[in-house]
C-alpha positions in Angstrom: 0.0 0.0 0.0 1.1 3.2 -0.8 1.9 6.0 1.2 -0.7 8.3 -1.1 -2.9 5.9 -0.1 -2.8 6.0 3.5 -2.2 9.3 3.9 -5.5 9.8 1.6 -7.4 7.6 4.0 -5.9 9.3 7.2 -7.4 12.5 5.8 -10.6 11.3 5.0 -10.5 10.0 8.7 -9.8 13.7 10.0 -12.0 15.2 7.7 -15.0 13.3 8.7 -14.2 13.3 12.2 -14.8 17.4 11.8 -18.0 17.4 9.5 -19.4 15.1 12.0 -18.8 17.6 14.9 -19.9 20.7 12.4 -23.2 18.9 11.2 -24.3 17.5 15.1 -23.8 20.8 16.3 -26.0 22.3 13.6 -28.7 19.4 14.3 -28.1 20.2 17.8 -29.3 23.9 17.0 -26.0 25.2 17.6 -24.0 27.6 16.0 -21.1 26.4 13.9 -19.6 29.9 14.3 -18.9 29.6 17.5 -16.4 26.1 16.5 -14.3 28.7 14.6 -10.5 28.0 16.4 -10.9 24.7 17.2 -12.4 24.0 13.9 -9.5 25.8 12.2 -7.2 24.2 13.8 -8.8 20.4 13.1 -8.8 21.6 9.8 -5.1 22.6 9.3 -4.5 19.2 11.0 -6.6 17.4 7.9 -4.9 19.5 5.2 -1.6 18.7 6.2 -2.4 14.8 6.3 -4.2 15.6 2.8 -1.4 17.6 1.3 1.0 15.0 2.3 -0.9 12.6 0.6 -1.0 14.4 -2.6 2.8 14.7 -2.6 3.3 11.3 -2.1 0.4 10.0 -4.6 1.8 12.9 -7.3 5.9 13.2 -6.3 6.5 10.5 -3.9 9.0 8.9 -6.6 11.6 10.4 -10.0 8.2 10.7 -12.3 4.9 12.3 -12.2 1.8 10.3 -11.4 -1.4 11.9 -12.0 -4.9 10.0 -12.3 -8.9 11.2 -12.3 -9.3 10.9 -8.7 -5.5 12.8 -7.5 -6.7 15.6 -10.1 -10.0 16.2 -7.8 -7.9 15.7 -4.7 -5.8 18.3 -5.9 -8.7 20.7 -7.0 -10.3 20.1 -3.3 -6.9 20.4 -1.6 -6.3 23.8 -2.9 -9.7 25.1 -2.8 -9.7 24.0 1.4 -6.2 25.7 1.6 -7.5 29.1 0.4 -10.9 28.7 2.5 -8.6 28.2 5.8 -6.2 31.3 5.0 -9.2 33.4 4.2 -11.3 32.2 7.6 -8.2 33.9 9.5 -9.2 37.0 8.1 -13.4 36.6 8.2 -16.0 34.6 9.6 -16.9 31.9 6.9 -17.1 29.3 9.4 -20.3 28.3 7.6 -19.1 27.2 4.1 -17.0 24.0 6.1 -20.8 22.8 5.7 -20.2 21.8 2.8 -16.6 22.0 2.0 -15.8 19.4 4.7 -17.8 16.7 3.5 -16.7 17.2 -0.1 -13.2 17.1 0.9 -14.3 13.6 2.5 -15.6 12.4 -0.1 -12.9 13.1 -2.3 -10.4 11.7 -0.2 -11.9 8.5 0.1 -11.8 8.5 -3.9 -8.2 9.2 -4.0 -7.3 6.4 -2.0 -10.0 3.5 -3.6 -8.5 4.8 -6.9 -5.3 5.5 -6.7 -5.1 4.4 -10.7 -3.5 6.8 -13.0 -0.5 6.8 -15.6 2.9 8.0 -15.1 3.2 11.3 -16.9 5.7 11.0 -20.2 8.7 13.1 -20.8 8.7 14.9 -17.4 12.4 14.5 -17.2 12.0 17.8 -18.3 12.3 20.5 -16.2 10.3 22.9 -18.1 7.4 20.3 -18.9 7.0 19.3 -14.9 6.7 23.1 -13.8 4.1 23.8 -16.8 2.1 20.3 -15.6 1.7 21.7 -11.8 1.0 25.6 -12.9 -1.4 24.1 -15.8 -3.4 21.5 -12.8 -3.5 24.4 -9.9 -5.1 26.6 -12.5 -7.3 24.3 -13.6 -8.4 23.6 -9.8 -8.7 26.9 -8.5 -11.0 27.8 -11.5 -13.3 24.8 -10.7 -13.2 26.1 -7.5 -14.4 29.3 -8.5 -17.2 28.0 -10.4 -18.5 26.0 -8.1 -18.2 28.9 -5.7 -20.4 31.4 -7.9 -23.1 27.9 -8.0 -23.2 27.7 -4.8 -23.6 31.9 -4.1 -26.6 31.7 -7.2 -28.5 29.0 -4.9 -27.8 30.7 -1.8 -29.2 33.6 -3.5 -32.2 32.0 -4.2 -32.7 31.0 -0.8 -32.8 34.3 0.3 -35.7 35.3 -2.1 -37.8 32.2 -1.2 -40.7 33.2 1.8 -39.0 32.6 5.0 -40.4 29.5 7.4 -40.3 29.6 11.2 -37.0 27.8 12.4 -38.8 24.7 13.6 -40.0 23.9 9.5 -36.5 24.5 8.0 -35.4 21.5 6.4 -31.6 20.4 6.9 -30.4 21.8 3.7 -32.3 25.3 4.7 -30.9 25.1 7.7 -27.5 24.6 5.8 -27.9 27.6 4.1 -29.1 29.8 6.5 -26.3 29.0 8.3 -23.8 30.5 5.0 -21.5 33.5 5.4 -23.2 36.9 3.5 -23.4 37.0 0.1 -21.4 39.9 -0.2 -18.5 38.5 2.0 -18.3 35.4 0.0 -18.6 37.6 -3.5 -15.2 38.5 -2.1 -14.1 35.7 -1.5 -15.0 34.4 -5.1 -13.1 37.5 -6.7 -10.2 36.7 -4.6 -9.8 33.0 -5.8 -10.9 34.2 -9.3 -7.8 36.6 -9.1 -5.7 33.4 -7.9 -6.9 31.7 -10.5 -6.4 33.9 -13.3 -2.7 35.2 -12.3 -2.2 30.6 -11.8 -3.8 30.7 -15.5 -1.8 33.5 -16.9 1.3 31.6 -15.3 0.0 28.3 -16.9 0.2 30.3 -20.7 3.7 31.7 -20.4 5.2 28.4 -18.8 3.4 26.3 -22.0 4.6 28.9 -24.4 8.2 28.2 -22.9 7.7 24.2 -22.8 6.8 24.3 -26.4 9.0 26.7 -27.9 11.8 24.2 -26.3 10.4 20.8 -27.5 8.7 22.0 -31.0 9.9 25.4 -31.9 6.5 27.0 -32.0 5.5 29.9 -29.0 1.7 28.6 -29.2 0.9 25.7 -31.0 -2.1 26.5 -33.1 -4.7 23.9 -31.6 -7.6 23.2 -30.1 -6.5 23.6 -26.5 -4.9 26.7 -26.7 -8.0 28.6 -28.4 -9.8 27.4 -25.7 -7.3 28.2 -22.8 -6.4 31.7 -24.4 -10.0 32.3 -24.6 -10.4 31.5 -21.1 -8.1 33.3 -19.9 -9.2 36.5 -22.0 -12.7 36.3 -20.3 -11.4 36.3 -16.6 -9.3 39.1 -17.7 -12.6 41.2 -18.9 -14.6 39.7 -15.8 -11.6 41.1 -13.5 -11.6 44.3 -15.6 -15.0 45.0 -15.6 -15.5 44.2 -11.8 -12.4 47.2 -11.4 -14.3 49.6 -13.9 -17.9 48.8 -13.9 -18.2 46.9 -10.2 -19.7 44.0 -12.4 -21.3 41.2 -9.9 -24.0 38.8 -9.1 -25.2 37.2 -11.7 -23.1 39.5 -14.4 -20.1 37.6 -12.4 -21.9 34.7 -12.4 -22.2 34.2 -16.1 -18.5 35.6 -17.2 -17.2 33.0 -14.5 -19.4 30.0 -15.6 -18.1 30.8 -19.2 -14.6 31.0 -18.3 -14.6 28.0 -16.7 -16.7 26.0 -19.7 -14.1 27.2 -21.9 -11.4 26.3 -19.7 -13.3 22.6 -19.6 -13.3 22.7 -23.8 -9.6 22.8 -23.6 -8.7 20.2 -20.9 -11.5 17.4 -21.0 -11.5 13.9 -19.6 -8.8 11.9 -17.7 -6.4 12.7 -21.5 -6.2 16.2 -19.1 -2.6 15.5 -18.8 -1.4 14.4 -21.8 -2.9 16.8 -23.4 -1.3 19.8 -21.5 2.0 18.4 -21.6 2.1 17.3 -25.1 -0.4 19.4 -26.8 -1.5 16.8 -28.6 -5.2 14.8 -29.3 
């Protein structure tokens, strides 16, 4: 058994440990806010046991290992990492709701199916640092897309007539218990910002990979239409949030369409092969 493996599964252990205590004290009628330190601090506990467990699954020997279920662990790992440094700064207690569990579950995935492929031609220097810029932008962007889903039901919520506490159901209750919209539209444009300066890091590394291995800056396919045009449409969301103040469901859309682009140029479990080799 690997050590990505059991570091996976001591992860899952920690993380469910901490959505167990989150969700019985919201059952419980208490308030998950008021977990806040010792929750962070269970939490740093779980990413370090997770991150380890990515290093070893990914890095642990001379080649890089990548499969379906590492790429989401990745995605999840980062997304938790940005949640923990931002709730030092704000109360957003509330979204470990739902960002434990996931986290859990994912976990639990990465070590049932720890399958993947060794990643080709990663002897190269240039080629390894493109892969890892190329998969964090690729996470944090999911991330932000399921962040501005989550924020357009939440939203939606709100609107809805408003029940006496004693006839909320548990996903209500849930959601009710979900920072303010406004504080988490900040926290959306922060990771978008991540995400877009990761992307635009992703570009110039590729550009260098390839002009090494092939000669060519770009390579005129479909994966770099589809990445370039990605990354333009962050760039005018960003923009237009600085000059117009562009949000709700304006953000919504350009981040949805972003990410769908983003999605066009990296699909399936070919993901890595395809960004390292730029190739169908």
């Amino acid at each position: 058994m690997s050590l990505g493996i059991v570091f996976h599964a001591a992860a899952a252990l920690a993380y469910a440990v901490l959505a167990g205590g989150l969700w019985w004290r919201l059952q419980g009628a208490g308030s998950v806010e008021k977990a806040g330190k010792l929750a962070r601090v269970a939490l740093l506990g779980a990413l370090v046991l997770h991150g380890i467990g990515l290093y070893q699954a990914m890095l642990g020997n001379s080649h890089l290992f990548l499969g379906w279920a590492i790429a989401m662990s990745a995605a999840v790992w980062l997304g938790m990492v940005i949640f923990w440094l931002e709730s030092l700064l704000v109360r957003i207690d509330g979204l470990q709701l739902l960002l434990v569990p996931a986290a859990t579950a994912v976990c639990v995935l990465a070590a049932l199916f720890p399958q993947g492929q060794v990643v080709p031609h990663t002897d190269y220097g240039s080629l390894r640092v493109h892969l890892l810029i190329a998969l964090a932008a690729y996470a944090l962007i999911t991330v932000a897309a399921l962040h501005a889903l989550l924020m357009a039901l939440l939203d939606r919520h709100l609107h809805r007539p408003l029940e006496a506490p004693a006839e909320r159901s548990i996903i209500g209750r849930v959601l009710d218990a979900q920072p303010p919209l406004l504080v988490q539209e900040n926290l959306l444009f922060r990771v978008i910002w991540i995400g877009f300066a990761v992307l635009t890091a992703a570009v110039i590394s590729g550009s260098m990979a390839s002009l090494s291995l092939t000669g060519n800056i770009l390579p005129f396919d479909h994966k770099t239409v589809f990445t370039l045009l990605s990354w333009l449409t962050f760039g005018v969301l960003l923009l237009g949030r600085h000059i117009r103040g562009w949000r709700g469901r304006v953000a919504l859309r350009w981040t949805l369409t972003g990410f769908a682009f983003l999605i066009l140029a990296y699909t399936g479990s070919r993901f890595v092969l395809e960004v390292i080799l730029h190739r169908s």
